[in-house]
C-alpha positions in Angstrom: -23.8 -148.5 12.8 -22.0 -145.0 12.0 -22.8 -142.5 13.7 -24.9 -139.6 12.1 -23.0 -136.7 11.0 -24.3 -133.6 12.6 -26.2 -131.1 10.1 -25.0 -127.3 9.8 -27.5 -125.9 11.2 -27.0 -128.3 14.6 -23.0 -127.2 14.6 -22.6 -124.1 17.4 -21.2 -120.9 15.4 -19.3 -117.7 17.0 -19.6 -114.7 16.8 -16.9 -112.1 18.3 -18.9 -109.7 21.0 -16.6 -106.2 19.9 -17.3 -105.9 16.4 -20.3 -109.3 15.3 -18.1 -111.0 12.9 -19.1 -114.7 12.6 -17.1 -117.9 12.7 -17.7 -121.7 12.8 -15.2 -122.8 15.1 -13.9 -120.9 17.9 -10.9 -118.4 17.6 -8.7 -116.4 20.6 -8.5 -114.0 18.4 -11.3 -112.1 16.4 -10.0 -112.3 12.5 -11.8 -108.6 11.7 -10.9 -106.4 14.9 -7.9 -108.2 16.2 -10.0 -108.4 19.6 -8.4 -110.9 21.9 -11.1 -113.4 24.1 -14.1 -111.2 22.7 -15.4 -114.8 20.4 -18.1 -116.7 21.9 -20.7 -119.2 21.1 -24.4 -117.8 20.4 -25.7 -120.7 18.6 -26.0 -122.9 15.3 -24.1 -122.2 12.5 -26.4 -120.4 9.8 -27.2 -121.7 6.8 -25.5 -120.9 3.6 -28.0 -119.2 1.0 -28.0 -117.4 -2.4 -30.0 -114.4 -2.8 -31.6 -113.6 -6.3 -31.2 -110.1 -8.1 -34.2 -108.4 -7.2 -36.0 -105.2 -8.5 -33.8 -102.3 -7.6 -35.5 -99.3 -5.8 -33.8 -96.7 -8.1 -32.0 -96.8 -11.2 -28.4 -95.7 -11.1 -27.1 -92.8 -12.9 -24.1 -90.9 -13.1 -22.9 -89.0 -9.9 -22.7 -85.7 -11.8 -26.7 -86.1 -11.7 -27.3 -86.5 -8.3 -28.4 -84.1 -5.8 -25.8 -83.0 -3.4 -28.4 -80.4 -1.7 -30.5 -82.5 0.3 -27.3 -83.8 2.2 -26.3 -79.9 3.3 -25.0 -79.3 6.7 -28.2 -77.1 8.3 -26.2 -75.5 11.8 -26.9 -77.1 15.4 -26.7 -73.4 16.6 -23.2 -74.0 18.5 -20.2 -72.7 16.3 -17.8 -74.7 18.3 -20.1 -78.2 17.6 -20.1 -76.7 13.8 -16.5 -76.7 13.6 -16.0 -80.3 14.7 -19.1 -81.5 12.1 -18.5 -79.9 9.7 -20.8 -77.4 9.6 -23.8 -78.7 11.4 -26.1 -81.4 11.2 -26.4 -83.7 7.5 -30.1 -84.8 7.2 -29.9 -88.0 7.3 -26.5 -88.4 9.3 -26.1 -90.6 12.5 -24.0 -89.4 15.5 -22.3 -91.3 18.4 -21.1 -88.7 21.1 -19.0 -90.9 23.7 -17.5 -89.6 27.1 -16.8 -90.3 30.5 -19.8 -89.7 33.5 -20.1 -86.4 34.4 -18.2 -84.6 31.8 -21.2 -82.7 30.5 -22.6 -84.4 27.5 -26.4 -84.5 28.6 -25.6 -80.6 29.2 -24.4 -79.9 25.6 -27.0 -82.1 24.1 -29.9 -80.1 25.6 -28.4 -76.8 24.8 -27.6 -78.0 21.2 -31.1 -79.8 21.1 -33.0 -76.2 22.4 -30.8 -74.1 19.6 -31.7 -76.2 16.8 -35.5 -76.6 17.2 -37.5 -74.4 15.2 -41.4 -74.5 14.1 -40.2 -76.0 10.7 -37.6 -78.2 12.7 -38.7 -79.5 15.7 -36.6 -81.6 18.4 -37.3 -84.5 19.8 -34.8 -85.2 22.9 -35.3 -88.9 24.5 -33.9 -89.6 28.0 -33.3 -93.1 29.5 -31.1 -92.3 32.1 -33.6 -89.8 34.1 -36.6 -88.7 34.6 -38.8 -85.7 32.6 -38.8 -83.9 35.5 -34.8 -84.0 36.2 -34.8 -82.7 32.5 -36.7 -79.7 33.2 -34.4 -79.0 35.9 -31.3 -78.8 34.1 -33.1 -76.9 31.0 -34.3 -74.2 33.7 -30.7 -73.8 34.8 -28.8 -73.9 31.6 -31.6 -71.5 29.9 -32.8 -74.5 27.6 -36.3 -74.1 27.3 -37.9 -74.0 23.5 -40.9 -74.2 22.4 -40.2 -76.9 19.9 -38.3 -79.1 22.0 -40.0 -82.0 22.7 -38.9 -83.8 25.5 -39.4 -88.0 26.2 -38.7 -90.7 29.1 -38.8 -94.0 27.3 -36.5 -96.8 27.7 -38.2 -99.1 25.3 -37.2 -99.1 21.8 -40.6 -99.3 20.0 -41.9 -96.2 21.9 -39.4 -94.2 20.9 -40.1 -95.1 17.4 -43.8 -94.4 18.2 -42.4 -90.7 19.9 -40.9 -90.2 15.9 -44.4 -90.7 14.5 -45.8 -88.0 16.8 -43.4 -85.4 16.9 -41.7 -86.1 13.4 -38.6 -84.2 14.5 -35.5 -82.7 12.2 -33.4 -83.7 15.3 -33.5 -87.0 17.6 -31.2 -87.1 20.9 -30.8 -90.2 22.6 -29.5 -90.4 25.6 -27.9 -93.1 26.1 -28.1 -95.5 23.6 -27.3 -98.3 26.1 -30.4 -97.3 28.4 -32.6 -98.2 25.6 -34.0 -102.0 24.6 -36.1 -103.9 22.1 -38.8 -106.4 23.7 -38.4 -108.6 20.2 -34.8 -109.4 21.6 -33.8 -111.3 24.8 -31.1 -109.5 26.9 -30.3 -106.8 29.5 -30.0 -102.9 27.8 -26.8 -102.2 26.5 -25.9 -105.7 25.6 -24.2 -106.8 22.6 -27.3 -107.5 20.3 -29.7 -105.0 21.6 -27.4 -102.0 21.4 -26.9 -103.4 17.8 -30.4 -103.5 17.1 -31.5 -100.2 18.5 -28.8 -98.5 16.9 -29.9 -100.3 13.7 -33.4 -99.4 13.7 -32.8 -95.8 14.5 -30.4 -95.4 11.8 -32.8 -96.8 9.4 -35.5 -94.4 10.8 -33.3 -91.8 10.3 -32.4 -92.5 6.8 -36.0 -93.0 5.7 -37.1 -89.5 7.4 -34.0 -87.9 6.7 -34.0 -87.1 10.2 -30.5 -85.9 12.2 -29.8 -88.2 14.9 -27.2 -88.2 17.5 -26.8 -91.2 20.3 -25.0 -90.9 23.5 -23.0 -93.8 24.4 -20.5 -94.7 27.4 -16.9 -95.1 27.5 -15.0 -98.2 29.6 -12.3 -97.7 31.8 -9.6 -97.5 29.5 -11.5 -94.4 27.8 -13.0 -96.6 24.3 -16.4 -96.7 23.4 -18.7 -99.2 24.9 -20.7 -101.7 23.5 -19.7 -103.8 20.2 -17.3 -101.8 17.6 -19.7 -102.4 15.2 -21.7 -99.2 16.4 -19.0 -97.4 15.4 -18.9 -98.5 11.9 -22.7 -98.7 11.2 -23.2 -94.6 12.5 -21.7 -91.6 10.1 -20.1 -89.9 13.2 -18.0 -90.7 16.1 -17.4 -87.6 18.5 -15.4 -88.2 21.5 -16.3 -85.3 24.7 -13.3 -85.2 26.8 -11.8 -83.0 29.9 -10.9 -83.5 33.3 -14.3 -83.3 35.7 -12.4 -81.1 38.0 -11.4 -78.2 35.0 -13.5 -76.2 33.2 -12.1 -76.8 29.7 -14.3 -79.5 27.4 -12.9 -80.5 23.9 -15.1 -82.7 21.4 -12.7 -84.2 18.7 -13.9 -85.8 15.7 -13.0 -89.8 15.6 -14.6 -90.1 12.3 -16.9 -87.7 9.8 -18.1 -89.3 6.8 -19.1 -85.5 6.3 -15.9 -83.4 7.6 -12.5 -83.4 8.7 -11.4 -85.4 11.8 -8.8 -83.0 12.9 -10.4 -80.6 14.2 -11.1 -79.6 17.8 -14.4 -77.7 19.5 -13.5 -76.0 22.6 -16.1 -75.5 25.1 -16.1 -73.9 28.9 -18.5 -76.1 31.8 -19.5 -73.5 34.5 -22.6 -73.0 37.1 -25.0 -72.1 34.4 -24.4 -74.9 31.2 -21.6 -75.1 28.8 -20.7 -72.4 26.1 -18.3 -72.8 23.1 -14.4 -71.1 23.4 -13.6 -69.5 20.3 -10.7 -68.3 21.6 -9.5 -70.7 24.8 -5.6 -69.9 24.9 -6.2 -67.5 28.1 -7.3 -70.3 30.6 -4.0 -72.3 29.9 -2.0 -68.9 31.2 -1.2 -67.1 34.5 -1.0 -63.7 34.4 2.2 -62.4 36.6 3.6 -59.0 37.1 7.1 -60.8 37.8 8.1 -63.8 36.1 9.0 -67.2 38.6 11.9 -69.9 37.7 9.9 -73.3 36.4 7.9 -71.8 34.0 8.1 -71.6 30.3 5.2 -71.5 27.6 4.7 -73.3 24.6 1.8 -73.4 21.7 0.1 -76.7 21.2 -2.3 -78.3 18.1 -5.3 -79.3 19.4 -6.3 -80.8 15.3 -5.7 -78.1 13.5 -6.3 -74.9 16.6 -3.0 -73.8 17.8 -3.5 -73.1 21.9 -0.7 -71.5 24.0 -0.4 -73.5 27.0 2.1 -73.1 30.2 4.4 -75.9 31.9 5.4 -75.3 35.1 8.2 -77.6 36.8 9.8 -77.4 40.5 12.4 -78.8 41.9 12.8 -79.3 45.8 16.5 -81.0 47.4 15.6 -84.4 49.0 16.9 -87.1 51.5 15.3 -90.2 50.3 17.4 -92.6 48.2 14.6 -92.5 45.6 13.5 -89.1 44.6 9.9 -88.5 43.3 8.5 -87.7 39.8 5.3 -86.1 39.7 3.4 -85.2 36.5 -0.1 -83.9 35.8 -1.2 -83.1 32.2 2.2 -84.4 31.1 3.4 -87.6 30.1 5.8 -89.3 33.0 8.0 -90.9 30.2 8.4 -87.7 28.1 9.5 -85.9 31.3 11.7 -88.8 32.7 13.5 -88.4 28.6 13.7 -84.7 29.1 15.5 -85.2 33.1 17.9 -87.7 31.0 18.6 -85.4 28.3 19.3 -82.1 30.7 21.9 -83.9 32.9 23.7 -86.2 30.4 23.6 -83.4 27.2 22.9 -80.0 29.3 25.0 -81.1 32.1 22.9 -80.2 35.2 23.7 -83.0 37.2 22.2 -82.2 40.2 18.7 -82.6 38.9 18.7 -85.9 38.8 18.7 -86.3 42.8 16.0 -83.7 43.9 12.2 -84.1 43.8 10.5 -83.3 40.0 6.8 -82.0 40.2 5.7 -81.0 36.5 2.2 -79.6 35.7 0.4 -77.5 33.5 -2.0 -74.3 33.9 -5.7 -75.2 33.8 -6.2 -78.5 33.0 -4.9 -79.0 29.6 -3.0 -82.1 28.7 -0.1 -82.2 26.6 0.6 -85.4 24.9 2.8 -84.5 21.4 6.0 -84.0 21.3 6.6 -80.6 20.2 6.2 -79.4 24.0 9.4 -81.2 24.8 11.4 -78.2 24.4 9.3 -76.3 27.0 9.1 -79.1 29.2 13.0 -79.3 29.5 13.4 -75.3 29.9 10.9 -75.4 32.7 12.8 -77.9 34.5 16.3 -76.4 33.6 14.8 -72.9 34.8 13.3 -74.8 38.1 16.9 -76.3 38.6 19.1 -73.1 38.2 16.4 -70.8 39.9 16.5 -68.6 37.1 12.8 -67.2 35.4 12.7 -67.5 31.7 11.4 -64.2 30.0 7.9 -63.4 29.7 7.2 -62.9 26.5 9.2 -66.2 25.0 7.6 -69.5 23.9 9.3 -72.5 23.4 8.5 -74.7 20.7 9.9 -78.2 19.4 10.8 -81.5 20.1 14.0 -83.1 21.5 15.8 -86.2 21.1 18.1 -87.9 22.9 20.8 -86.9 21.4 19.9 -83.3 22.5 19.0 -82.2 19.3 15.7 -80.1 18.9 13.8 -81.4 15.9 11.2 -80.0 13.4 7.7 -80.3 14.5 4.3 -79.6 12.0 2.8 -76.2 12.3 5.8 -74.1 13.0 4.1 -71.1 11.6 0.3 -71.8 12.6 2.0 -71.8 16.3 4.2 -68.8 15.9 0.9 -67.0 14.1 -0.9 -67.4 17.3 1.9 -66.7 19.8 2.4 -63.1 17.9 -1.6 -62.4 18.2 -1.4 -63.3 22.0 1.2 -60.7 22.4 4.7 -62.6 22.5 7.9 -61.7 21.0 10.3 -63.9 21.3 10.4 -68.0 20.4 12.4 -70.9 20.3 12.4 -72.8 17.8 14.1 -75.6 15.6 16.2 -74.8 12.8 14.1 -73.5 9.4 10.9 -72.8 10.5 9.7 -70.9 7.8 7.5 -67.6 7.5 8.4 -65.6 10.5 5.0 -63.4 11.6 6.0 -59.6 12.0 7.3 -58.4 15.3 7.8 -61.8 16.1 12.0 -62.3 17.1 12.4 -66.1 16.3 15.8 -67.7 17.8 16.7 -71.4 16.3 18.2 -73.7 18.9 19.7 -77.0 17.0 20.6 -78.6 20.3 19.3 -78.2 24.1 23.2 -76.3 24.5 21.5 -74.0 22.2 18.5 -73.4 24.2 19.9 -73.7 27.2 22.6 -70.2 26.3 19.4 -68.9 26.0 18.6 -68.5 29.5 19.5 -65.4 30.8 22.0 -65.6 33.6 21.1 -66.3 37.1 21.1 -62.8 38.6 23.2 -63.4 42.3 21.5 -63.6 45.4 21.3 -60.3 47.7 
């Protein structure tokens, strides 16, 4: 006698745990985010259907007739969270602010979530990591107390939507996304299918009461988002809050704004009494000096679209070991490892290759493009020949390994902001365009080029 064929719905079915998509046999590798070993088996294949047209809950007409006013940005109160949105909060619009423990998200939240409450705006912040009471505390510190802030301790998803009912707020605040959990659904908080269904339900909430909603969520080891990808593609915007926990600089980038740009940059300064936006944070990446010291040379960064002048600072030390060491912080070790190539094999300082290299920067910042090559590689050739660089000269462009000093993007934008802070004098590559007034601007083609530009090592007395 045959055997009977199993039906569809008795078949097991996959489903990939990073971004839910579905398959009926198992794969290594997820066919919509590329995700290796993330496909699993969750149960029975599901059944194929056909859905009907239905009635449509409003006709469509031309998009010259609809209303682009309900969807304007209304301002959180923080310019430096404004620039990054947008413009503020879109009713409506659903937030995902990621970042590592520590860093200062709860902190900005509840500043952000006592500036925007109002009488005809009220805020409704939900914690599921702490207590009420902790709350309190940090809102008595950081000066966060408002009278239409509404503050809730709920880890269960259907109390939360029962707190929305109450308080009917302009604003929700989450924190964390992972902490909360639905009782219809079996699983731990934060797992794959309840993080999926609270963030679901809350972004159907917010839609419905055109409501501004932003969810914190936690990052893994490697610095991504936690939790399935899928979150990231069902909210409106992804904010990543990032900065070392033992600096005072904070920068919120934009991942992704259906409502805004995603280059662009907030700024924002964590200190004893909260966190406060930087409209103007070039002067914590400086030291001020009456005398200038060999190993240092400055340079102006893009952070999105903000150009910030930040300071490298190399030193160089004469070693015994066979193997000499290489130290970076806020640098990347291959960039300076190309730059130590490029100075001994096309500047010819050949003894830098056998003493110890310690490169840094001033006050946390991290500098990961290019176009601080060319400062990197003075600082170490000013480090190596013991001979300061001028004080008033920044270095801007990226080198190859040929030696030659290429054309980076906002050559003016950078010298624009050097010539506000008060410098003079700039390296750059060839053709950089618009020159700022008062601004002297010397084009190196080459590191030979830039390297003539040191002034000559004054002798020893």
């Amino acid at each position: 006698m045959a055997a009977r064929k199993p039906a569809a719905k008795d078949r097991p079915s996959y489903r990939c745990t990073e971004c839910g998509w579905t398959a009926v046999k198992w794969l290594g590798r997820c066919g919509e985010c590329q995700a290796w070993g993330t496909v699993e088996e969750y149960g029975g294949a599901p059944a194929v259907r056909t859905t009907a047209p239905g009635r449509v809950t409003a006709a469509a007409r031309p998009i010259g007739q609809v209303d682009g006013r309900q969807a304007a940005a209304r301002s959180t109160g923080v310019a430096e969270l404004d620039r990054v949105l947008g413009g503020g909060f879109v009713p409506g619009a659903v937030a995902l602010l990621a970042g590592e423990p520590g860093v200062g998200k709860s902190t900005l939240l509840l500043d952000v979530a006592a500036k925007a409450s109002g009488p005809q705006s009220p805020t409704l912040y939900v914690t599921g990591e702490e207590s009420a009471s902790q709350v309190r505390l940090r809102a008595d510190r950081i000066g966060a107390l408002a009278d239409h802030l509404y503050l809730a301790a709920e880890t269960d998803l259907a109390a939360v939507l029962g707190h929305l009912d109450d308080v009917k707020p302009s604003l929700l605040v989450l924190d964390s996304v992972q902490t909360v959990a639905s009782a219809e659904l079996d699983g731990a908080p934060g797992g794959t299918a309840q993080i999926r269904e609270v963030a679901g339900a809350l972004i159907r909430a917010s839609k419905d009461r055109g409501m501004s909603t932003i969810l914190v969520g936690h990052v893994t080891k490697d610095g991504s988002i936690a939790g399935p990808r899928l979150l990231e593609h069902l909210v409106d915007v992804v904010l990543s809050f990032e900065g070392d926990r033992h600096a005072r600089l904070r920068l919120i980038r934009g991942v992704k704004n259906r409502y805004g740009a995603t280059d662009e940059v907030g700024c924002f300064e964590l200190h004893d009494e909260g966190i406060t936006g930087l409209a103007d944070p070039s002067g914590l990446f400086l030291t001020r000096r009456d005398e200038p010291v060999p190993g240092t040379c400055l340079t102006v960064t893009l952070e999105g679209r903000r150009p910030l002048v930040a300071e490298v600072q190399a030193l160089t030390v004469d070693t015994q070991i066979p193997s000499p060491r290489r130290t970076t912080s806020g640098l990347e070790n291959s960039r300076v490892s190309m730059m130590l190539a490029v100075l001994e094999q096309r500047g010819r300082i050949k003894s830098i290759g056998k003493q110890d290299i310690y490169t840094a920067t001033v006050g946390g910042v991290k500098l990961t493009e290019p176009a601080a090559d060319l400062a990197v590689a003075l600082a170490l050739a000013s480090a190596a020949i013991d001979t300061p660089l001028p004080q008033n000269l920044v270095a801007i462009g990226e080198v190859g390994l040929a030696g030659e000093v290429r054309r980076v993007t906002g050559v003016q934008r950078r010298l624009s902001e050097a010539a506000r802070l008060g410098f003079t004098h700039a390296l750059v590559p060839p053709d950089p365009g618009k020159i700022p007034p008062g601004m002297k601007v010397i084009e190196v083609a080459d590191i030979g080029d830039a390297l003539r530009a040191l002034p000559r090592r004054a002798p020893r007395q």
